[in-house]
N, CA, C and O atoms as a DFTB+ gen file, in Angstrom:
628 C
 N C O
     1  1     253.326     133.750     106.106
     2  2     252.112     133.280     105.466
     3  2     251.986     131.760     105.593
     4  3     250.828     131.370     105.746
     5  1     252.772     130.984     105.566
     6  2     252.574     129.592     105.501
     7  2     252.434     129.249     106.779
     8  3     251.429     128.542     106.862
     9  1     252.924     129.392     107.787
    10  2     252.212     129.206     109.378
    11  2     250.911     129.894     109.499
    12  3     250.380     129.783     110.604
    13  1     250.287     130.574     108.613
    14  2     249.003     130.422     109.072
    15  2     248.250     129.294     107.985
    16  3     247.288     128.568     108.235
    17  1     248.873     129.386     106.954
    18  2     248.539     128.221     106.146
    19  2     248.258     126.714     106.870
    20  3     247.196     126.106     106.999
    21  1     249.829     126.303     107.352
    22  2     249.862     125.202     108.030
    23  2     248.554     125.330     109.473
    24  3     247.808     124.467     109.934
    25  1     248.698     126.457     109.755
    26  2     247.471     126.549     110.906
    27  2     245.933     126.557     111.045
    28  3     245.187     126.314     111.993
    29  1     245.698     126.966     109.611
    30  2     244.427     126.553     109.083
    31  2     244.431     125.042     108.808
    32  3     243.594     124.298     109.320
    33  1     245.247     124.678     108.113
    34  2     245.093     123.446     107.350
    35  2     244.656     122.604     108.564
    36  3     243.606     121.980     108.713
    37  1     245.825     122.749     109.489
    38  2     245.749     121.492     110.613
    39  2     244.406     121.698     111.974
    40  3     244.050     121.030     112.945
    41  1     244.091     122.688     111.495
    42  2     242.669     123.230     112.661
    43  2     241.837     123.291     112.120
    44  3     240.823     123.258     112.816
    45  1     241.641     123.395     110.867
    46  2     240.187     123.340     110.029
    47  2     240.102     121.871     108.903
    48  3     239.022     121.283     108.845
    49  1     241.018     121.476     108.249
    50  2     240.651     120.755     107.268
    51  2     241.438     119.509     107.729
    52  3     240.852     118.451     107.498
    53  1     242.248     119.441     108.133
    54  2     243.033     118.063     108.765
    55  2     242.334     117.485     109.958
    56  3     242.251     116.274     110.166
    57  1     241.836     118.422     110.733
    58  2     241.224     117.710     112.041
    59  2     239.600     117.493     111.825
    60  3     238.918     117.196     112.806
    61  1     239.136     117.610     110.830
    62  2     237.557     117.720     110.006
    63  2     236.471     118.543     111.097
    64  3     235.426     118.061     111.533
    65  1     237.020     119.908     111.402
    66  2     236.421     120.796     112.338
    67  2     235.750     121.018     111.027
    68  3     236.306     120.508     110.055
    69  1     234.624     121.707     110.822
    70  2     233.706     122.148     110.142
    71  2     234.130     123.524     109.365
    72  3     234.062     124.657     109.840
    73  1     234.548     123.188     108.159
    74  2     235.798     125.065     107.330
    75  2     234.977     125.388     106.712
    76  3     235.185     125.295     105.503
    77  1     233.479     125.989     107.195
    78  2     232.174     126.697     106.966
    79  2     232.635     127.795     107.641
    80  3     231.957     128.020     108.644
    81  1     233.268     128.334     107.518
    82  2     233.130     129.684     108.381
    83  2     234.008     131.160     107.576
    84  3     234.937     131.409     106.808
    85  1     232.897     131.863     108.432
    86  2     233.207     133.113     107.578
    87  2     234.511     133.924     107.624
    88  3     235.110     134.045     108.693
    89  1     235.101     134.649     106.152
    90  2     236.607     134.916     106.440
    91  2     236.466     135.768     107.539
    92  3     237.369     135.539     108.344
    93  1     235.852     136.490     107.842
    94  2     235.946     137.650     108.985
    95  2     236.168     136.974     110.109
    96  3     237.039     137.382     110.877
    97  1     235.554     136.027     110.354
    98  2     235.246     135.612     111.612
    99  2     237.029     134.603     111.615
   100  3     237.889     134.538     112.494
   101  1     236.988     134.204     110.740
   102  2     238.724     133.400     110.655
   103  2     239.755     134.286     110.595
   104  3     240.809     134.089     111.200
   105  1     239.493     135.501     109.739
   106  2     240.993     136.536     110.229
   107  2     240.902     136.935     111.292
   108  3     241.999     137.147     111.808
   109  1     239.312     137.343     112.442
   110  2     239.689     137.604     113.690
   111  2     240.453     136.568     114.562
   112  3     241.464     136.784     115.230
   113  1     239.776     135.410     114.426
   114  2     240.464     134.025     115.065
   115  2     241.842     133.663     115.293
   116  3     242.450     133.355     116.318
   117  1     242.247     133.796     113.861
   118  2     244.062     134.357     113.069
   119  2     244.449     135.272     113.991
   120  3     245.305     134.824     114.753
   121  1     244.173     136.235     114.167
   122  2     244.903     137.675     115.422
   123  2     244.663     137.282     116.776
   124  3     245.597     137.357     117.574
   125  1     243.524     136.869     117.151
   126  2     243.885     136.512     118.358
   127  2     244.735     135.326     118.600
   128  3     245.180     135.207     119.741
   129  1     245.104     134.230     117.526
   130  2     246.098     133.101     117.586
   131  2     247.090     133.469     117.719
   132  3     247.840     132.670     118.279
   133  1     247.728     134.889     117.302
   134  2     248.970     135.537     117.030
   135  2     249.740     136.106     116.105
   136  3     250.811     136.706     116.198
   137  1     248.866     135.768     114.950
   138  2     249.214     135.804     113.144
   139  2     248.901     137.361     113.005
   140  3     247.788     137.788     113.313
   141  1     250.055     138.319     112.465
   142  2     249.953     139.715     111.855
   143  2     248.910     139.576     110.982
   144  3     248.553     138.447     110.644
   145  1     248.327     140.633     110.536
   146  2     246.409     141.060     109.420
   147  2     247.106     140.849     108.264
   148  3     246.510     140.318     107.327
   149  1     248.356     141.190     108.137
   150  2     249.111     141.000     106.763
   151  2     249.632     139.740     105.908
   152  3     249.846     139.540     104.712
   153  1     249.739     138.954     107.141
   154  2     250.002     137.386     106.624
   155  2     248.492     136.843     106.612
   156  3     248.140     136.449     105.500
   157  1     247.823     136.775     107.318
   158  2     246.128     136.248     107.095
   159  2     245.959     136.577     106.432
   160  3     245.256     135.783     105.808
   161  1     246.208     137.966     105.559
   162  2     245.379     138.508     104.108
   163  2     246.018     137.202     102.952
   164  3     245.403     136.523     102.130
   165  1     247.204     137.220     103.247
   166  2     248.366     137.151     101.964
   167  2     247.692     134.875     101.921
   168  3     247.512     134.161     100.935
   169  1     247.540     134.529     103.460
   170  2     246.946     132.969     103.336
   171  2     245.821     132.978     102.474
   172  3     245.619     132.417     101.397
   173  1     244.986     133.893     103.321
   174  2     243.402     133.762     102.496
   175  2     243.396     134.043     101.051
   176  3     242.718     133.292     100.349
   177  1     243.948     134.861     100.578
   178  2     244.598     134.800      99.254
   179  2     244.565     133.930      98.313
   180  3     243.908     133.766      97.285
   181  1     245.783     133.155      99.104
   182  2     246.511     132.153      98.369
   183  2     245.124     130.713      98.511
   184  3     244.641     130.045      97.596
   185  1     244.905     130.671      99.616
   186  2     243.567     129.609      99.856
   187  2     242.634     130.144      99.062
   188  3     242.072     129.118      98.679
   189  1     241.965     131.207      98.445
   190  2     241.306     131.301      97.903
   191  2     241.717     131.227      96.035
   192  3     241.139     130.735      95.065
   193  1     242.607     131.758      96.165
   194  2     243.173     131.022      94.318
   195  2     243.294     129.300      94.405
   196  3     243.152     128.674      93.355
   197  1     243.490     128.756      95.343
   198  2     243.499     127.087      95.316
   199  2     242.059     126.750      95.141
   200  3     241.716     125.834      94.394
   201  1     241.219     127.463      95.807
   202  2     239.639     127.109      95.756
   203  2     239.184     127.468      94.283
   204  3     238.322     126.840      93.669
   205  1     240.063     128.849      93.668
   206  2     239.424     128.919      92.244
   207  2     240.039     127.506      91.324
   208  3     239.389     126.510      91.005
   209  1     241.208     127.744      91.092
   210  2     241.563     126.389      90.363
   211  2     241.081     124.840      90.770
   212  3     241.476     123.771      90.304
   213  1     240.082     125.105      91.810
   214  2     239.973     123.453      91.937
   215  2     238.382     123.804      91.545
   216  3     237.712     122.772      91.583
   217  1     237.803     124.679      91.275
   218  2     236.270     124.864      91.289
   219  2     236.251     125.154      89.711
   220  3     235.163     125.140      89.134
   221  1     237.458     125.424      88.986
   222  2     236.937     125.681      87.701
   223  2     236.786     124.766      86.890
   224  3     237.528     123.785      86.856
   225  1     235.574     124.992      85.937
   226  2     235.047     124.279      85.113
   227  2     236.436     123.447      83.849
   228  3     236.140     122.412      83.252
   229  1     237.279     123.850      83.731
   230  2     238.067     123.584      82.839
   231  2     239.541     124.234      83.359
   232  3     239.864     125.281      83.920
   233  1     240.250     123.049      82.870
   234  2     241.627     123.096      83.405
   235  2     242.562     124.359      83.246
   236  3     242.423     124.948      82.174
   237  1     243.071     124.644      83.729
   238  2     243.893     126.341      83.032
   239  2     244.488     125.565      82.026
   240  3     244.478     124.335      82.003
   241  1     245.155     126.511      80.957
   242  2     245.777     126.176      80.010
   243  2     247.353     125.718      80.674
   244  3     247.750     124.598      80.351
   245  1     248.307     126.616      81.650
   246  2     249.494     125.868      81.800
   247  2     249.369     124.789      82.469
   248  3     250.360     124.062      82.533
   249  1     248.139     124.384      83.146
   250  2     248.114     122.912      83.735
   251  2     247.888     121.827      83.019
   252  3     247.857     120.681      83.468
   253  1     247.641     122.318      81.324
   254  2     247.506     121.248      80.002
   255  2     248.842     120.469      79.922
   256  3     249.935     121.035      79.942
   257  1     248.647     118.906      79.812
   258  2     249.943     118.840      79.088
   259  2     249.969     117.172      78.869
   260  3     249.476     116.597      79.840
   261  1     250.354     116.426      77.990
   262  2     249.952     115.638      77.319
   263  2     250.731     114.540      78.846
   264  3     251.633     114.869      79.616
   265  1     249.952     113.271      78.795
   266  2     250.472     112.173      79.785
   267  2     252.099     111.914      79.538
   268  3     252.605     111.639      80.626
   269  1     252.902     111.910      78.668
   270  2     254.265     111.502      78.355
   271  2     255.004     112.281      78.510
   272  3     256.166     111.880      78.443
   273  1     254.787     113.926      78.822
   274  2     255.369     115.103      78.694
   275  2     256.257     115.267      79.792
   276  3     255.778     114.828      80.838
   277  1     257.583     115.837      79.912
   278  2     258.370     116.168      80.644
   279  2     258.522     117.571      81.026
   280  3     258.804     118.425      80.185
   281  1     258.326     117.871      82.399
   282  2     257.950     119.004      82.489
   283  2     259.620     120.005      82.941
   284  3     260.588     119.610      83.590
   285  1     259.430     121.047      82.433
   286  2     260.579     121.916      81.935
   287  2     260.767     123.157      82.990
   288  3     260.007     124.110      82.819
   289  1     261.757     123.234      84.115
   290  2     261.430     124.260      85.207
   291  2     262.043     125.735      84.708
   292  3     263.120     125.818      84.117
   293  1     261.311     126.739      84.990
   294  2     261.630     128.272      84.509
   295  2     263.282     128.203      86.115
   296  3     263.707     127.562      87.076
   297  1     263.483     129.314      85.323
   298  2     264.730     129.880      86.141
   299  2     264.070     130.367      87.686
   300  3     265.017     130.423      88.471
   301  1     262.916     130.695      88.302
   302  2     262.475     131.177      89.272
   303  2     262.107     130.128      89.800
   304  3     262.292     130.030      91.014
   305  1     261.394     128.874      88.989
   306  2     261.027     127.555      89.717
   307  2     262.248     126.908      90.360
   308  3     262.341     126.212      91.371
   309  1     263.074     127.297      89.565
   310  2     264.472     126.119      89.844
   311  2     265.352     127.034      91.300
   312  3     266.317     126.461      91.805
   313  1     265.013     128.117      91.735
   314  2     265.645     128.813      92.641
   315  2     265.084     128.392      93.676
   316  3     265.641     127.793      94.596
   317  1     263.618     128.759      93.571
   318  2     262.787     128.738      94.622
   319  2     262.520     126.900      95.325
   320  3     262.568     126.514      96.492
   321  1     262.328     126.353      94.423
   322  2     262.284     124.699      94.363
   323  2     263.608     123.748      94.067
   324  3     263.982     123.338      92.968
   325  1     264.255     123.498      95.464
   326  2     265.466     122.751      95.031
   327  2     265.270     121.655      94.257
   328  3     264.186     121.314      93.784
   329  1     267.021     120.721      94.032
   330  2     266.525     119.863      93.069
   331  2     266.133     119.033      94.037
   332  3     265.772     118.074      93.354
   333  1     265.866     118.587      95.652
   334  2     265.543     117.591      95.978
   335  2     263.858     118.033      96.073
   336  3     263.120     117.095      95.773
   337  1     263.058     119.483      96.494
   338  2     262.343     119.261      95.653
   339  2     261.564     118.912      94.839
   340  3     260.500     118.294      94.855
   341  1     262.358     119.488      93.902
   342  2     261.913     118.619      91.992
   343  2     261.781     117.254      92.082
   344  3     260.848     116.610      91.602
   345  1     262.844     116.753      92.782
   346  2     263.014     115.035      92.830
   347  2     261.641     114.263      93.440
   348  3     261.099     113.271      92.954
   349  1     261.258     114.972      94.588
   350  2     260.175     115.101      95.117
   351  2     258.961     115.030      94.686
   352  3     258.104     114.378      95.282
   353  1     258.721     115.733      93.529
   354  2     257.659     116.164      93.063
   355  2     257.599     114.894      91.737
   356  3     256.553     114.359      91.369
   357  1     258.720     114.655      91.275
   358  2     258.992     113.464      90.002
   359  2     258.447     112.581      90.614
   360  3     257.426     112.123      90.102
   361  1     258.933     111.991      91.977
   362  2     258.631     110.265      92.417
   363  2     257.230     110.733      92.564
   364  3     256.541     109.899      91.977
   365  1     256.562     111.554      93.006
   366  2     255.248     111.716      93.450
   367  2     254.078     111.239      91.723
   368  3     253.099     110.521      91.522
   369  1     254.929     112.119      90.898
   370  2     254.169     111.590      89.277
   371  2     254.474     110.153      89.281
   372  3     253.642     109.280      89.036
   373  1     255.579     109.972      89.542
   374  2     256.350     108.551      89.298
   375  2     255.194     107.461      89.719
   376  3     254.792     106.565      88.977
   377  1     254.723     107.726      91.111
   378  2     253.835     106.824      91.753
   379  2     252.413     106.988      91.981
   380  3     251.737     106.418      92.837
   381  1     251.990     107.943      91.005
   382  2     250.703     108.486      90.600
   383  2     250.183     109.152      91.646
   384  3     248.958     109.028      91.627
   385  1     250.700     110.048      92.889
   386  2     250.170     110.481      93.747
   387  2     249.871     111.874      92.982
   388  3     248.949     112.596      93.360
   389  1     250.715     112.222      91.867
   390  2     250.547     113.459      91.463
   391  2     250.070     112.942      89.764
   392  3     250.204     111.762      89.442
   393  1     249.579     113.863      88.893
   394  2     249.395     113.656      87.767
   395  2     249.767     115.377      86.709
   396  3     249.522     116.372      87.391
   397  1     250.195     115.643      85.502
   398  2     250.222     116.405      85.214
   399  2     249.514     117.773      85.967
   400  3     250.335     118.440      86.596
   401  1     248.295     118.216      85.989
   402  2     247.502     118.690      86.234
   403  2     248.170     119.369      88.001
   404  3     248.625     120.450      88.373
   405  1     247.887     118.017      88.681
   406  2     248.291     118.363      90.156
   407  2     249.707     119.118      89.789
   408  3     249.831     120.337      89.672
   409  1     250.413     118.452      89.684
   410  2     251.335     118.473      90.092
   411  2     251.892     120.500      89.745
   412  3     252.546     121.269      90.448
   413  1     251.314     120.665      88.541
   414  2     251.067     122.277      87.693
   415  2     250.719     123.372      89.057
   416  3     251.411     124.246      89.581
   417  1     248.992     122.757      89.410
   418  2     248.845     123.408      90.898
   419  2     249.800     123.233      91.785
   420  3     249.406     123.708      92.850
   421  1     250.452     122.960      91.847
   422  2     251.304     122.279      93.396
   423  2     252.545     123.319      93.025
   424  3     252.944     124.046      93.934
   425  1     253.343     123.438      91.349
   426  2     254.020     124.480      91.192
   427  2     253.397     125.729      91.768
   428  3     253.830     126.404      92.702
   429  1     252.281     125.927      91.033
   430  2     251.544     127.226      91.233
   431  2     251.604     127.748      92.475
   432  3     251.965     128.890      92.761
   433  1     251.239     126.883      93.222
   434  2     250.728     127.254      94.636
   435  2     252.233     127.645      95.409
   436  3     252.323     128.513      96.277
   437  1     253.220     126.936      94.977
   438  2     254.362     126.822      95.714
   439  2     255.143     128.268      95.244
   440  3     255.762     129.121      95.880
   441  1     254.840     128.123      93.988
   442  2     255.566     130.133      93.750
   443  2     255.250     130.989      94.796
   444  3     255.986     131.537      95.618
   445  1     253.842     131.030      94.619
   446  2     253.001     132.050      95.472
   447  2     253.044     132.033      97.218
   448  3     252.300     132.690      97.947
   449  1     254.129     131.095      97.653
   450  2     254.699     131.411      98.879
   451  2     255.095     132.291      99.077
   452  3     255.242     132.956      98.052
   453  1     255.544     132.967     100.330
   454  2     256.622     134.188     100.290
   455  2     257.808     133.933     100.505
   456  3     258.668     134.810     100.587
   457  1     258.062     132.504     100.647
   458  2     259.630     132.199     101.420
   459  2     260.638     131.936     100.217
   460  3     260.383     130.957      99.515
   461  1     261.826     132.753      99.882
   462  2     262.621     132.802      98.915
   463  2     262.601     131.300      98.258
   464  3     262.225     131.066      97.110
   465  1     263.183     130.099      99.413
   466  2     262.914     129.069      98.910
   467  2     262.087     128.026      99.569
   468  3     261.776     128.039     100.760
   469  1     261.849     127.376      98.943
   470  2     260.904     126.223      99.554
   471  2     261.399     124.893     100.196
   472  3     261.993     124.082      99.485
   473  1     261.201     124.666     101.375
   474  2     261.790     123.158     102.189
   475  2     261.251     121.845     101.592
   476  3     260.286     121.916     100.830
   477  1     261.751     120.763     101.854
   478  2     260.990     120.126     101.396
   479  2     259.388     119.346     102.258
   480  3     258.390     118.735     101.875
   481  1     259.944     119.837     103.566
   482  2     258.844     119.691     104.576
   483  2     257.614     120.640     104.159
   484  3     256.544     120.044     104.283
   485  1     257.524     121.584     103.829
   486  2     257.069     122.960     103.146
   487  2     256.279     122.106     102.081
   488  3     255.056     121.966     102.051
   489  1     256.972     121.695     101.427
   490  2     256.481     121.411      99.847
   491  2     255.619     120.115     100.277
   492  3     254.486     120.134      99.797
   493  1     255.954     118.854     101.179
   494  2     254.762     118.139     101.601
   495  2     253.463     118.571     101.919
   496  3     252.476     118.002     101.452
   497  1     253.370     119.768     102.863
   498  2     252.428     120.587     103.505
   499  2     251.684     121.064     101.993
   500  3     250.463     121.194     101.912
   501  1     252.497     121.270     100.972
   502  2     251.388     122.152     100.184
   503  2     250.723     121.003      99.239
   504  3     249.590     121.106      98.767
   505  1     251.566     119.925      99.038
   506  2     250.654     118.597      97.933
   507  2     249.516     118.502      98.822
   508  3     248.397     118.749      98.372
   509  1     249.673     118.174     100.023
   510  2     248.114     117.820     100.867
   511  2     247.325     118.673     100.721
   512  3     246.164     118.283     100.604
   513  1     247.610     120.394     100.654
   514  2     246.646     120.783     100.783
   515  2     245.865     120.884      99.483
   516  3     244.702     121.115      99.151
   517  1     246.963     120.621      98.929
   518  2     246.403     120.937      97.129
   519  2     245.477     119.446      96.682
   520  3     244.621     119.422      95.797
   521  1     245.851     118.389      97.440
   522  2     245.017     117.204      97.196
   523  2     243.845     117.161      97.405
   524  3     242.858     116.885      96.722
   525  1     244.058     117.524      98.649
   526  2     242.825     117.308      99.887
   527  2     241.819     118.423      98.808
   528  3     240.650     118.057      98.685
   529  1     242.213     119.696      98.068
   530  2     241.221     120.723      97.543
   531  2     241.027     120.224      95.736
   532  3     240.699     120.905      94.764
   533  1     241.216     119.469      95.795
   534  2     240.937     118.693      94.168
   535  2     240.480     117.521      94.261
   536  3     241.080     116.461      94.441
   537  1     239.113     117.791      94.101
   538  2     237.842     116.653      93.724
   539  2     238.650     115.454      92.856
   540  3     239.381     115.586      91.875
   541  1     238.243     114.223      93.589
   542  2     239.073     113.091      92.809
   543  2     240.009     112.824      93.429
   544  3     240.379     111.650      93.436
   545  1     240.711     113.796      94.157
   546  2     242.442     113.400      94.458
   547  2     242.550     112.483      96.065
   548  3     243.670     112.219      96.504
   549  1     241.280     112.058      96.843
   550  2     241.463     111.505      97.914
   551  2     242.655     110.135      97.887
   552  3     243.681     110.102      98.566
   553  1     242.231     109.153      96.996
   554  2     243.233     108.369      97.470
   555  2     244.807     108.964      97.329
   556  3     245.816     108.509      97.867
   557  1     244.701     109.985      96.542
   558  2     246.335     110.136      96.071
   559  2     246.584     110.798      97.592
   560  3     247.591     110.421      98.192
   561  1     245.711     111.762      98.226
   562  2     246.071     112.193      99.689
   563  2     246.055     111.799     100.277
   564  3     246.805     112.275     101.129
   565  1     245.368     110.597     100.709
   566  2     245.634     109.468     101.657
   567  2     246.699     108.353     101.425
   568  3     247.184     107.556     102.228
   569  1     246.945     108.545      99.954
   570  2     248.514     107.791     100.108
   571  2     249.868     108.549     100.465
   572  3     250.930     108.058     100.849
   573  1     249.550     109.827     100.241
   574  2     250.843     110.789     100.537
   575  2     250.779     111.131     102.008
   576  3     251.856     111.252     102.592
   577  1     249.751     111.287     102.624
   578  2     249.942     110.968     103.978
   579  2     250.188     109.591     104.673
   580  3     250.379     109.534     105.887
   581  1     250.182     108.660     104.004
   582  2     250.820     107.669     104.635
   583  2     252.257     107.345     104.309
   584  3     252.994     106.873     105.174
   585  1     252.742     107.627     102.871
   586  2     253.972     108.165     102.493
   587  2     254.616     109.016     103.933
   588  3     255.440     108.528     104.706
   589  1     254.060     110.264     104.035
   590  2     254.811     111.341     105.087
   591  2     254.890     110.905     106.699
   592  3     255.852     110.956     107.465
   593  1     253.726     110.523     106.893
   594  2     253.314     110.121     108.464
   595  2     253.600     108.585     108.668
   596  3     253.138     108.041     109.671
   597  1     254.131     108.069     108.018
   598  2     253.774     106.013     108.320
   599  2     255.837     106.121     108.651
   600  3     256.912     106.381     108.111
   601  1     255.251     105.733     109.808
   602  2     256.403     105.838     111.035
   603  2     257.108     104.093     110.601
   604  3     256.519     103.079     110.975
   605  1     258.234     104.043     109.895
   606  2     259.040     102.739     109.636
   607  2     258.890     101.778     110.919
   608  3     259.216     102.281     111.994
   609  1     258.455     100.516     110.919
   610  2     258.446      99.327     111.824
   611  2     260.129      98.590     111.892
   612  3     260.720      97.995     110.990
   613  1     260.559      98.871     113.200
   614  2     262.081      97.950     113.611
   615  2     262.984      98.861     113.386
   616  3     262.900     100.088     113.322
   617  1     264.221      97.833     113.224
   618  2     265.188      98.936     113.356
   619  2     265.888      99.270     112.109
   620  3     265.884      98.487     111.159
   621  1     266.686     100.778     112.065
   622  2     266.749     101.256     110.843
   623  2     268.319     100.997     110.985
   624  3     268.942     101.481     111.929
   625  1     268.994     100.129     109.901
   626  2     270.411      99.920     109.557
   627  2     270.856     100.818     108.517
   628  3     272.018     100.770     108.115
């Protein structure tokens, strides 16, 4: 599921091809790319619960949580999401790329993978997409892509 994820993302919404198009016409697209009907179902899915939580009128309730709050990982988060990870996801609040709220979606979204656990290359791929789909969040995605992609100048000691 997440290679077609990553394959949408980077052919429709990363390269600003026009992501007007109809699911039919994108799960056929998906099969002839090479992607099984079963993983395209399980993306569109998951892309389509990111589109509900970013379109709803009011925040879900577990994405509530006061600015000072420390957030507390369940036993399935902590399997699936190493601690580098978690660590990951802290500096990201740390440096305001993430905020309560995001950062809730970004759990969310990351459960609902299928891969036992999550990389941390993986877990970059899903803040963008979760940025890039939450009204407001541009600069924080254009700083996390320059975070991920901004290639160090000279030499590394």
């Amino acid at each position: 599921m997440f290679d077609v994820l990553m394959y949408l993302f980077e052919t429709y919404i990363h390269a600003d091809v026009d992501a007007m198009v109809e699911q039919d016409e994108l799960a056929d697209e998906l099969t002839q790319a090479g992607f099984h009907k079963e993983e395209i179902l399980k993306a569109l899915a998951w892309l389509e619960r990111l589109a509900e939580l970013q379109e709803a009128e009011e925040t879900p309730a577990w994405a509530r949580s006061a600015p000072d709050s420390f957030r507390i990982y369940t036993q399935k988060e902590l399997y699936k999401i190493d601690a580098e990870g978690r660590g990951f996801l802290l500096f990201l609040e740390q440096i305001k790329v993430l905020n309560a709220e995001t950062r809730e979606i970004v759990i969310d979204r990351l459960m609902e993978l299928d891969s036992p656990v999550i990389e941390l290359d993986d877990l970059k791929w899903v803040v963008l997409m979760v940025l890039f789909n939450v009204p407001g969040s541009e600069s924080a995605y254009h700083q996390l892509e320059e975070l991920i992609f901004e290639q160090p100048e000279g030499a590394v000691h």
